[in-house]
C-alpha positions as CSV (number, residue, x, y, z in Angstrom):
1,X,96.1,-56.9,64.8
2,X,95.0,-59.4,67.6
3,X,93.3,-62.8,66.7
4,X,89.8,-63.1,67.7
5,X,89.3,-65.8,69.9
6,X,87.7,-68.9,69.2
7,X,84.2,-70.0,71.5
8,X,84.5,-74.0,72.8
9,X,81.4,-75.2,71.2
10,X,80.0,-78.6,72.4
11,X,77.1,-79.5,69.5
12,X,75.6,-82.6,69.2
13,X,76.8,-84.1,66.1
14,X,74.5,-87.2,65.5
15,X,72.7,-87.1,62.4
16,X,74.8,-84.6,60.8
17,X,76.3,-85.3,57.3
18,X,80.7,-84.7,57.7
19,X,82.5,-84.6,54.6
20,X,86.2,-85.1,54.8
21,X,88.0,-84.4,51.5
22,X,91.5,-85.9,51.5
23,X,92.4,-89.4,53.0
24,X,95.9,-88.9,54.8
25,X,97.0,-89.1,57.7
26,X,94.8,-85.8,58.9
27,X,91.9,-86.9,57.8
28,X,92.7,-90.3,59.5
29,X,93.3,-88.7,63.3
30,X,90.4,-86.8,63.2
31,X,87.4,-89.1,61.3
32,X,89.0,-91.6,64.2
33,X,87.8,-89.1,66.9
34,X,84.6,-88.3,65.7
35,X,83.4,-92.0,65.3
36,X,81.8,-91.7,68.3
37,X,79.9,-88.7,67.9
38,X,78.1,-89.6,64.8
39,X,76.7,-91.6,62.3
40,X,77.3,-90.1,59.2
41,X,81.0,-89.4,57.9
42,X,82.1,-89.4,54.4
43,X,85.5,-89.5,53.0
44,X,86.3,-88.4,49.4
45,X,89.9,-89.0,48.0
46,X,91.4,-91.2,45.3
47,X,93.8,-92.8,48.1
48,X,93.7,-92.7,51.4
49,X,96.3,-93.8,54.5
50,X,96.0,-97.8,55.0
51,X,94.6,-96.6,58.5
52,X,91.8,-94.8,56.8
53,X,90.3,-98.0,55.5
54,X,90.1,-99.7,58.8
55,X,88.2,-97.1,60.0
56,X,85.8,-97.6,57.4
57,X,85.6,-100.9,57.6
58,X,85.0,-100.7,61.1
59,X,82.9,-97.8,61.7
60,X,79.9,-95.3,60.6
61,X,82.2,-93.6,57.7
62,X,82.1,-94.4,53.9
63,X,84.8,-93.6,51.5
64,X,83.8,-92.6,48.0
65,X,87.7,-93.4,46.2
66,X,87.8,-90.8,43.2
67,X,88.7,-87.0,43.3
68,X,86.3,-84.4,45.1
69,X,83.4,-82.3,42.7
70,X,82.1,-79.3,44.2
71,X,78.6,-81.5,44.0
72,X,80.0,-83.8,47.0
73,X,79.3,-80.6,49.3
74,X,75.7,-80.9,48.6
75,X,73.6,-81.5,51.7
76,X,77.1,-81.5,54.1
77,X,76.6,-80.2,57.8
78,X,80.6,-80.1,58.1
79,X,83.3,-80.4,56.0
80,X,86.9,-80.9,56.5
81,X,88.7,-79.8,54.0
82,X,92.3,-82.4,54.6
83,X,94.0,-82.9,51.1
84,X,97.7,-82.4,50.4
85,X,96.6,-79.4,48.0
86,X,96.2,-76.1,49.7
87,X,94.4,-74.5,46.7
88,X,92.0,-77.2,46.7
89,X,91.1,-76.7,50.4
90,X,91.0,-72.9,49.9
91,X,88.3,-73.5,47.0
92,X,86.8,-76.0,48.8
93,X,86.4,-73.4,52.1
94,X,85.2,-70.5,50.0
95,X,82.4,-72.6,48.6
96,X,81.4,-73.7,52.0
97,X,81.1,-70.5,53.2
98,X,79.2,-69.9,50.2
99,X,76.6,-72.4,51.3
100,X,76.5,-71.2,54.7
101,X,78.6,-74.8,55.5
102,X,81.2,-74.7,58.6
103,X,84.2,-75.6,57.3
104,X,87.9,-76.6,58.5
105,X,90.9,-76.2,56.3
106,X,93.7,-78.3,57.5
107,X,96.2,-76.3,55.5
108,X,95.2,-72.8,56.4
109,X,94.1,-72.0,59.7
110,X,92.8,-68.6,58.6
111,X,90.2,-70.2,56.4
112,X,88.7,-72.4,59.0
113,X,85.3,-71.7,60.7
114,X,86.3,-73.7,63.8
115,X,89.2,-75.3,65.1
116,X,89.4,-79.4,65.9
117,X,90.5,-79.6,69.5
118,X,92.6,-82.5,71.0
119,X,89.6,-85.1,73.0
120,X,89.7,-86.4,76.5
121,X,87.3,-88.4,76.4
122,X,85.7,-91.6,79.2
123,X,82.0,-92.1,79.2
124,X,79.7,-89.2,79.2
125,X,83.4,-87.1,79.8
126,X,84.6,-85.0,76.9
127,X,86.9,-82.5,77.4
128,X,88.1,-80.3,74.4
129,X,91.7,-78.3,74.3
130,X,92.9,-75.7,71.9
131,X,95.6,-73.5,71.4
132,X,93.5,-71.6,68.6
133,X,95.2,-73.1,66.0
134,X,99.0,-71.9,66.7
135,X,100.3,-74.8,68.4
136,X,99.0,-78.4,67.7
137,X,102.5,-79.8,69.9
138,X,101.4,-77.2,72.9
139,X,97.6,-78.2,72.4
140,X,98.9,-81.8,72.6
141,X,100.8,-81.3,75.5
142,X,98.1,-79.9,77.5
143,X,95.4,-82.6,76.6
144,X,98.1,-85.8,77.1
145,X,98.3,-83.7,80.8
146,X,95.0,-83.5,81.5
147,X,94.3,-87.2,80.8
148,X,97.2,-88.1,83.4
149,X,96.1,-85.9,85.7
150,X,92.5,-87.2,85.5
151,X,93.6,-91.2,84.9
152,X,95.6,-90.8,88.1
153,X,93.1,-88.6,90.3
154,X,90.7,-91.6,89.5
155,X,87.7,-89.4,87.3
156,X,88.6,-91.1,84.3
């Protein structure tokens, strides 16, 4: 069976309410990218990465430090479901999709409603790159290139 192909989206982000569940290193790349892009991010995990507290100290993201309840998807745009527990983030994606809530599972790319691309970004700039979720070291490859290519063409 072929895999359906995934639409680059571009949405505008501010004023929607992310909730990350899980505070690892996942979690940690990805709130760090979408700092820019918004004013609401929430993290929910006993313990996080020492990186994940910087960010919250420094940014737009709070971190509520105890174990996810269904309850903490109430009134969520987005969640990210990122803990080390890949039944958790399967319940946690099928009661998204209950609530009509996109959702990413970071342990299972087959329950994920979109895909997080690797970011070029420089000013009003923002290039997205996937590999639809089968190869994050190709994906990488491909955006690290296009910033070179960019950095040295003098656009970015």
């Amino acid at each position: 069976m072929s895999k359906k192909p995934f639409f680059p989206l571009y949405m505008d982000l501010s004023g929607k309410d992310i909730l990350f569940v899980g505070g690892g290193t996942i979690a940690t790349r990805r709130i760090a990218v979408l700092q820019p892009f918004t004013e609401c991010i929430t993290v929910v995990a006993p313990e996080g990465d020492g990186s994940i507290l910087a960010l919250v100290e420094d940014g737009n993201a709070s971190w509520i430090m105890r174990e996810f309840e269904m309850e903490d998807l109430e009134g969520r745009d987005i969640v990210f479901a990122a803990t080390d527990d890949k039944e958790l983030n399967a319940q946690i994606a099928a009661a998204c999709r209950k609530k009509g809530i996109p959702v990413n599972n970071a342990s299972d790319r087959e329950l994920c409603d979109f895909y997080f691309p690797g970011i070029v970004r420089q000013g009003e700039t923002v290039i997205g790159v996937s590999a639809s979720g089968d190869d994050h070291r190709k994906a990488r490859r491909v955006r690290e290139r296009i910033q070179q290519i960019l950095t040295e063409e003098g656009i970015l």
